[in-house]
C-alpha positions, 0 to 999 in steps of 0.5 A, spaced: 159 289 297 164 295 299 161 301 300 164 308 299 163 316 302 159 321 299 165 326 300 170 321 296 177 320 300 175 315 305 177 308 303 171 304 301 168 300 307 165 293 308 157 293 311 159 291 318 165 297 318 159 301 316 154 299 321 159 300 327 162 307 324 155 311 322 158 317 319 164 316 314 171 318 316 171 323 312 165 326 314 160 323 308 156 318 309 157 311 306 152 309 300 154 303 296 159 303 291 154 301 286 147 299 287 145 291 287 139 290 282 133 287 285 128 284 281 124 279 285 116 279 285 114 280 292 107 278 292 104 275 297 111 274 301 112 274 308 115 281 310 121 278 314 123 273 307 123 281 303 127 283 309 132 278 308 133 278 301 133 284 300 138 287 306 142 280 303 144 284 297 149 289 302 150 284 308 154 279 303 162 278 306 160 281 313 154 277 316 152 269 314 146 268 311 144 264 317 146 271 321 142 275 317 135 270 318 135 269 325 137 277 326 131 279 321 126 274 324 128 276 332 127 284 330 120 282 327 117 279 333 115 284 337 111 288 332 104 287 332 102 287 325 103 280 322 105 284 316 109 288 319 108 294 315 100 294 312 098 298 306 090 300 308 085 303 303 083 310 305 080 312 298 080 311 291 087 309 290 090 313 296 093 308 301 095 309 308 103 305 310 102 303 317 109 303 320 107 303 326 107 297 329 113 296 333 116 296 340 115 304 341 110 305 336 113 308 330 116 308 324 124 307 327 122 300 329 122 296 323 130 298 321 132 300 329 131 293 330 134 289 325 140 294 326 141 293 334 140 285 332 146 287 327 150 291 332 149 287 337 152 280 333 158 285 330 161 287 336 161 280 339 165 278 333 171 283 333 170 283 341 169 290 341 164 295 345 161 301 343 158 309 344 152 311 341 150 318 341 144 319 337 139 326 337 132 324 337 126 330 334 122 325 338 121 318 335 129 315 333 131 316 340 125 311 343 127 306 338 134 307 339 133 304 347 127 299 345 133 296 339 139 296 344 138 298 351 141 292 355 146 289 350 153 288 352 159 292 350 153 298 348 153 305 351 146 310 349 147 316 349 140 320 347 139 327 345 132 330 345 130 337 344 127 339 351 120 341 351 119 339 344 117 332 344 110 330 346 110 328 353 109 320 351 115 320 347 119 322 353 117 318 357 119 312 352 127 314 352 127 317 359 123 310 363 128 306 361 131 302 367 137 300 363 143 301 365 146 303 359 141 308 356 143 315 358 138 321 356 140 327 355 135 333 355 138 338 351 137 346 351 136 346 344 133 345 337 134 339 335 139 341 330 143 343 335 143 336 338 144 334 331 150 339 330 153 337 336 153 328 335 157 331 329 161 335 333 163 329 336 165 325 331 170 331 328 173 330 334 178 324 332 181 324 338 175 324 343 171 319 338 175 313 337 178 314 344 169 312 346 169 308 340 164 313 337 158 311 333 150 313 330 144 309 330 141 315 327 139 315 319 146 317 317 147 309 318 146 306 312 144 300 315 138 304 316 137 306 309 138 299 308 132 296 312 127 301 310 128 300 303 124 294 304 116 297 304 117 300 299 118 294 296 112 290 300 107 296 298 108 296 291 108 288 290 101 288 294 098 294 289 102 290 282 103 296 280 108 302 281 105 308 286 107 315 287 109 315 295 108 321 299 113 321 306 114 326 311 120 328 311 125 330 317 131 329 316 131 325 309 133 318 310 125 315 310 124 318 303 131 317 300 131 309 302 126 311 296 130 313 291 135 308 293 129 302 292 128 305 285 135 305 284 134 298 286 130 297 281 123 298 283 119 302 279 117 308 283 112 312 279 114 319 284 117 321 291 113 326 295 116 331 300 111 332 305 114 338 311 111 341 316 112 348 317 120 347 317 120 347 311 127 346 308 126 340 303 120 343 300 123 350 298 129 347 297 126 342 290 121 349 289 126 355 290 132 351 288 136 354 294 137 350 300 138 354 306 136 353 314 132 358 318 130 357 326 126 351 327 119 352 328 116 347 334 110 344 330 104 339 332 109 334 328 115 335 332 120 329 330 119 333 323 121 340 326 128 339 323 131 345 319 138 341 317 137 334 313 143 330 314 140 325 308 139 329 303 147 329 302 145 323 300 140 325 294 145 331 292 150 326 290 146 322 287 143 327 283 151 330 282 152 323 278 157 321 285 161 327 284 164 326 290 169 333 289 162 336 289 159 335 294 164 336 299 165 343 297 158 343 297 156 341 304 163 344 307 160 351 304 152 349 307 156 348 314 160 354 313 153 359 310 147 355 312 145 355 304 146 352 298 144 354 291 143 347 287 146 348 280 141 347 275 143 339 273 143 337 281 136 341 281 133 338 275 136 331 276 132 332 284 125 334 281 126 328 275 125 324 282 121 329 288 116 333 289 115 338 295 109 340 298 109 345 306 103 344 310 102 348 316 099 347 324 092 348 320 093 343 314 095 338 319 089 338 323 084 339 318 087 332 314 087 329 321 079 331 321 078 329 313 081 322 315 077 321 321 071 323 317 071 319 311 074 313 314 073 313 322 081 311 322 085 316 326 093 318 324 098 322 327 100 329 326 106 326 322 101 322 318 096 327 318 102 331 314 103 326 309 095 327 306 096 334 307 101 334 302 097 328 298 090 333 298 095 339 295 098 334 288 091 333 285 089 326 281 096 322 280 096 316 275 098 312 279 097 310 287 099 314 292 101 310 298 102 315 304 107 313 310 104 312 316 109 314 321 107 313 329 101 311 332 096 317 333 096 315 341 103 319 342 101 326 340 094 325 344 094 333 344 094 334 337 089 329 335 084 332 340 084 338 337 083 336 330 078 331 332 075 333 340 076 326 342 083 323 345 086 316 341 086 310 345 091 308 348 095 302 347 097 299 354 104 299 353 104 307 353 098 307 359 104 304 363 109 308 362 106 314 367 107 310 373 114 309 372 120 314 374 124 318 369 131 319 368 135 324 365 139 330 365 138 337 362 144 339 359 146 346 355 147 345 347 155 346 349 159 339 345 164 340 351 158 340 356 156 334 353 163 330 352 165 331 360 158 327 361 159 322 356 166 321 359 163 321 366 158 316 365 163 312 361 168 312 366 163 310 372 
């Protein structure tokens, strides 16, 4: 399996070169160099046996089968769910997507930890070390530290928007007492956090001087990983579903498109955005234009530039590589982007895109709590906000369950008048000390702190 750059003048690249280097050198992000077919029957099969046939379709070349199984299975042992990722009923034909029953409680779990197992296994073979970098709206950051804080040969460093997470998601990157993990609050959005990790990597020099890589989902091994529930889902309905996904920054709901370019029969793909709504105005308006993020109830979702959706719009360019970067190279330079009428018409084919504001999400959190006794998360609460707005579909919608409610027990107060329970894992992070440093959003500020830590 040989992966190539949506920007098309980086050489093709094996999955462990892909994994290691997160972004393409060219500034694109790897895809496959065509899509494997997948068209086993999934049914009533373990989650960890669908993991590994179906991450084997693009680790083949780069890990043994045998690698690939003992990672999978030792990146699942934590969850608490058996399943992994359960499907619950809340109405008729409207399901719940559980993902969040790993490590950090949400949905980053299921690829983090199969990714850091990976990581972990292709450093060791090249006798190499490496330096993450990830920006965090709240949630990639936590599962970045659960997956690879302690490995040897690893360096995190943790970007979070300061004051614009919830307090138990901070707690749970800046607790960690290992010593490879380093957070970073940073005066800013996450969009700057973002635009800065992209900063490093187009500094060449500085980049492969700290062996410079990302775990966020630019990494295609987290697409990879993620495509998987869509899968298990429908194989427990036997039949295609239409998914509705809150959508940040693009990778969960594209590990769709890539499972229906896998062969899945996905009957829709529902953007579900919060009041940044960049996705939603971008299928509906046909203009993709970024504006200043809005700090919302659902903040691992207040991101105003989607990384991933260069994934979509290249797809949708049918892998017109010459396309796409000119078009990203113009977004980066105007902060918009109007989508040519066959790219639009290719994306709306696929997707669909609802917006729902602070109100929407907290009277979603109260219709569910009300109809099933079953409280969710902002995220979540998103997520049926948009289900509510589609009408009847024909076929079943599953609504990806994103993070346990217990890490946004402020939001869930005001919808319900009642605080979430709270697991034991997060109860006992109060009690522990916190480390981090606040930095301005400066990408020099932010290079003279990594090489400093590096260097000690």
């Amino acid at each position: 399996m040989q992966f190539v750059s949506t920007r098309g003048t980086a050489p093709p690249a094996s999955f462990s070169d892909v994994l290691l280097a997160g972004l393409a050198p060219d500034g694109g992000l790897y895809l496959p160099e065509s899509w494997p077919q997948v068209t086993d029957r999934f049914k009533d099969m373990r989650y960890q046996d669908a993991a590994f046939r179906i991450l084997s379709e693009f680790t083949r070349g780069s890990f043994s089968d045998v690698e690939l199984r003992t990672a999978v299975e030792a990146a699942y042992s934590g969850f608490d769910a058996p399943g992994i990722a359960p499907l619950t009923e809340i109405g008729e034909d409207r399901y719940l997507l559980e993902l969040f029953h790993g490590p950090t409680l949400a949905f980053k779990d299921i690829a983090l930890q199969v990714l850091g197992q990976l990581f972990s296994r292709a450093l060791a073979k090249r006798e190499g070390r490496a330096t993450i970098v990830a920006a965090t709206s709240g949630d990639t950051g936590s599962a970045a530290i659960a997956a690879l804080g302690g490995i040897p040969n690893i360096d995190l460093f943790v970007m979070h928007p300061k004051g614009r997470v919830s307090d138990v998601q901070r707690l749970q990157m800046t607790t960690s007492s290992h010593a490879n993990v380093h957070n970073i609050a940073l005066n800013g959005s996450f969009d700057d956090a973002q635009s800065i990790v992209k900063a490093l990597f187009a500094d060449k020099a500085f980049a492969d001087e700290i062996s410079l890589t990302a775990v966020n989902s630019i990494n295609f091994a987290r697409i990879a990983a993620q495509c998987v529930y869509y899968f298990t889902a429908t194989a427990s309905l036997e039949k295609a579903a239409t998914f509705v996904v809150p959508t940040g920054n693009f990778g969960d709901i594209f590990a769709g498109e890539a499972a229906s370019r896998m062969g899945l029969n996905v009957a829709r793909l529902v953007i579900a955005t919060n009041a940044n709504d960049i996705m939603a105005r971008a299928l509906n308006d046909g203009l993709y234009a970024s504006g200043a993020s809005h700090a919302t109830l659902s903040p691992s979702m207040d991101i105003q530039v989607a990384s991933n959706f260069e994934r979509a719009l290249f797809e949708a360019a049918h892998r017109d590589a010459d396309w796409t970067s000119a078009a990203m190279s113009d977004f980066a330079r105007t902060r918009k982007l109007e989508l040519p009428a066959s790219v639009l018409s290719e994306l709306r084919s696929r997707y669909s895109a609802f917006a729902s504001n602070d109100d929407e999400t907290r009277s979603a959190i109260k219709a569910v709590y009300k109809l099933t006794g079953r409280i969710i998360d902002p995220h979540s609460a998103v997520g049926v906000a948009a289900a509510m707005k589609m009408g009847k579909p024909l076929s079943p919608v599953v609504i990806l369950s994103t993070a346990h409610p217990a890490k946004f027990p402020q939001a869930v107060t005001e919808a319900i008048g009642a605080v979430p329970p709270e697991p034991k894992r997060l109860a006992e992070l109060k009690d522990l000390p916190e480390r981090l440093e606040v930095l301005d959003k400066d990408p020099i500020l932010i290079k003279r702190f990594i090489s400093s830590r590096l260097a000690s």
